[in-house]
C-alpha positions as CSV (number, residue, x, y, z in Angstrom):
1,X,-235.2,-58.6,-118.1
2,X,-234.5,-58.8,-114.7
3,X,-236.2,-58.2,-111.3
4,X,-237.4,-54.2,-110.6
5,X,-236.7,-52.4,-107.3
6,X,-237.9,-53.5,-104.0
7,X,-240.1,-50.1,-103.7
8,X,-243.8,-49.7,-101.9
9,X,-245.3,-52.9,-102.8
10,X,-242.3,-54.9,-103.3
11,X,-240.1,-56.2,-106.3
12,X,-242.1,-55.4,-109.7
13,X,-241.4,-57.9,-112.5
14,X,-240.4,-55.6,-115.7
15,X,-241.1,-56.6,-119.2
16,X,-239.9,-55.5,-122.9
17,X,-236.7,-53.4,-123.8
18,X,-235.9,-51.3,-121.4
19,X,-235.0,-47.8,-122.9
20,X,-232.0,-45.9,-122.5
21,X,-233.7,-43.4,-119.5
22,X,-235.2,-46.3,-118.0
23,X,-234.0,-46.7,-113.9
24,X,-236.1,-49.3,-111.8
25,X,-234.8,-48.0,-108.9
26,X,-236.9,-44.8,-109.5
27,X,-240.1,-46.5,-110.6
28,X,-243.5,-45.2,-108.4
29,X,-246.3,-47.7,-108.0
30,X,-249.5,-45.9,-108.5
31,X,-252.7,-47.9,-106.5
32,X,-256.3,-47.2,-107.4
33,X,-258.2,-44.5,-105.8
34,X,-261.2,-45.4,-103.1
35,X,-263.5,-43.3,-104.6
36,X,-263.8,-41.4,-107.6
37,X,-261.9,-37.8,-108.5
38,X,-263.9,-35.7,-109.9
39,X,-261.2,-33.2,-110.9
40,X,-257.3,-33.8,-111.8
41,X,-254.7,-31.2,-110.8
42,X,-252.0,-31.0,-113.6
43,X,-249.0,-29.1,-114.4
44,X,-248.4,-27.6,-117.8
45,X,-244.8,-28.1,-117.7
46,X,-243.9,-25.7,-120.8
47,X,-245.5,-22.5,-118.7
48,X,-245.3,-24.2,-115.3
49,X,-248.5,-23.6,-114.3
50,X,-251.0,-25.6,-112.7
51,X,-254.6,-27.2,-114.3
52,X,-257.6,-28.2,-113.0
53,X,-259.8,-30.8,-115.2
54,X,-262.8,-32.3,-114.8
55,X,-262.2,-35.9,-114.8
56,X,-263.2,-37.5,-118.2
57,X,-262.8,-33.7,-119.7
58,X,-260.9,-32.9,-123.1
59,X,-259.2,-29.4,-121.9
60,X,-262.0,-27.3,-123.0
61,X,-263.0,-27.0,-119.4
62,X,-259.2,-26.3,-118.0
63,X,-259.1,-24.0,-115.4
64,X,-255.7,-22.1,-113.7
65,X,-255.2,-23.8,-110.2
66,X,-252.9,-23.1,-107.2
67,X,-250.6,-25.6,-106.7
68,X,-251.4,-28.5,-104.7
69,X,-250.1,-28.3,-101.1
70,X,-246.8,-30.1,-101.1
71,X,-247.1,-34.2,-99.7
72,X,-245.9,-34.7,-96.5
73,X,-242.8,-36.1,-95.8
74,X,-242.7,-40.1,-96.7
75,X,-241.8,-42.8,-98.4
76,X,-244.3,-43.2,-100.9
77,X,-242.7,-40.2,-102.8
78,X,-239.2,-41.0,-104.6
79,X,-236.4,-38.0,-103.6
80,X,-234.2,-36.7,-106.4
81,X,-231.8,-38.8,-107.3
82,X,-228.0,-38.2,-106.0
83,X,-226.8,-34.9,-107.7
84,X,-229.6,-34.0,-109.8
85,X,-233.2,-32.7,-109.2
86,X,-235.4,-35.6,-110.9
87,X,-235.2,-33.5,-114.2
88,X,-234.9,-35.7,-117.4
């Protein structure tokens, strides 16, 4: 397999099969944290509402959430791709 995108934190060897969705040019580096979270904000995509879990939680403790603010502008966050919204 060949050589990923030059994103945040340079070219990315991939490895394996790619699958038929698969677009290095849209891959997101994630780095570790400097401290620990103590709560994850999540969306429930089916009823597009926002979660709040306690890190290390099964769901029993979900709570509703607002929605994060939005990032600001940068380029650590990937735009849509050309003539679509970054739905797959």
């Amino acid at each position: 397999m060949g050589r990923g995108h030059p994103g945040q934190g340079g070219v990315r060897d991939s490895q394996g099969q790619p699958w038929a969705g698969y677009r290095p040019d849209r891959v997101a580096v994630v780095k570790p944290v400097t401290q620990p979270m103590d709560v994850l904000i999540i969306v429930d995509v089916v009823s597009n509402t926002w979660i709040e879990r306690k890190a290390g939680d099964d769901c029993r403790q979900d709570r509703t959430s607002d929605a994060p603010s939005p990032p600001p502008p940068s380029n650590d966050v990937l735009p849509p791709p050309p003539g679509g919204d970054g739905a797959s």
